[in-house]
Structure formats: structure tokens, C-alpha cells
N, C-alpha and C positions, 0 to 999 in steps of 0.2 A: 587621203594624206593628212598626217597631224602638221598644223600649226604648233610647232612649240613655240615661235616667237611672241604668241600672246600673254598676256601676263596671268601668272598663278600658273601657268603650264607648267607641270611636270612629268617625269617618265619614270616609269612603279619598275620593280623590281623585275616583272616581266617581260621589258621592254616597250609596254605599252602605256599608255598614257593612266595616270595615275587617277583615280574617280574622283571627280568635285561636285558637289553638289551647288544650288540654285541659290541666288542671293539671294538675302531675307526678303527684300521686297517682291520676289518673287512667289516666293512660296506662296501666301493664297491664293493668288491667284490658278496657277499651276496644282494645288488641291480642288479647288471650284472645277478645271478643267475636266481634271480625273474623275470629280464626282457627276459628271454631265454627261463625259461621253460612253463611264457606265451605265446612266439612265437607258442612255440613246440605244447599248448593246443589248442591255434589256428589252426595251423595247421592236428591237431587230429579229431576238429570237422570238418573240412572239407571230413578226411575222414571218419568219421562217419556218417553225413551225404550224401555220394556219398553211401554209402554200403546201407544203410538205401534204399535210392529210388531207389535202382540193387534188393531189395528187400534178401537181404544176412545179415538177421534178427541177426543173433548171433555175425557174424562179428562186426555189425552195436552197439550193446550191450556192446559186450567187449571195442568198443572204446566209445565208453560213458563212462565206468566206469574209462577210463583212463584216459579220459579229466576231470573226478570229481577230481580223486585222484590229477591229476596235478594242475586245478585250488586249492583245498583244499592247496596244498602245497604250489603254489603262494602267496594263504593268508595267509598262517602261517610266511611266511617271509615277507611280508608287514607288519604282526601286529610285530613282531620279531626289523622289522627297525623301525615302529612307536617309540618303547619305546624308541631307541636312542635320537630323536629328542625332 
């Protein structure tokens, strides 16, 4: 459920709550983030794919799904900084 009560809250033309981006103070730190825990997703496939050709099927799985969720979350702070600029 939206809080419209907080301030800068608006509702876009679709009924849903209109995109703000991150206050400037924000912002590098939230780039440093983004750029960390694609290192981290990087680093993920790599073991994902080591477990994968050991043939350690589930291991190999699970980090898949952690590399999606991380990249997923990389772009959400990408699109998150796009709207500042």
C-alpha cells in the first residue's frame, strides 16, 4: 500500500504512484552499491558456472538464482539513478 501522505508523494497519470528518484546525497552512494553487487554477481557466475561443469547440479542452481536476483537488483538501482539524471 502507498503512503501518499509523505511529502513529494504523487499519483501519475496511471494511478500509480509517480517515479522519484533518490536525493542527491544519495546518489553515490547508491552507484558504489550498484557497482559492488555487480562485482559480487560477477563473481557468482563464476561460481555457478565451476559447480555446473563439477556437475554439482543444485549447487550450480541455487547460484543461478542468486546471480538473477543480484543482477535484478543491480537494475533496479540503475533504473532508481536513471530517474535522478
Amino acid at each position: 500500500m502507498w503512503n501518499l501522505s509523505r511529502p513529494g508523494a504523487r499519483i501519475g497519470d496511471d494511478g500509480g504512484m509517480a517515479p522519484e528518484g533518490p536525493a542527491p546525497s544519495e546518489l553515490s552512494e547508491l552507484s558504489s552499491i550498484a557497482s559492488s553487487l555487480d562485482q559480487i554477481a560477477r563473481r557468482v557466475t563464476t561460481l555457478a558456472d565451476s559447480a555446473i561443469t563439477a556437475k554439482r547440479d543444485q549447487v550450480g542452481a541455487d547460484l543461478v538464482a542468486v546471480e538473477r536476483a543480484l543482477l535484478g537488483a543491480v537494475r533496479r538501482l540503475e533504473r532508481l539513478l536513471a530517474r535522478s539524471r
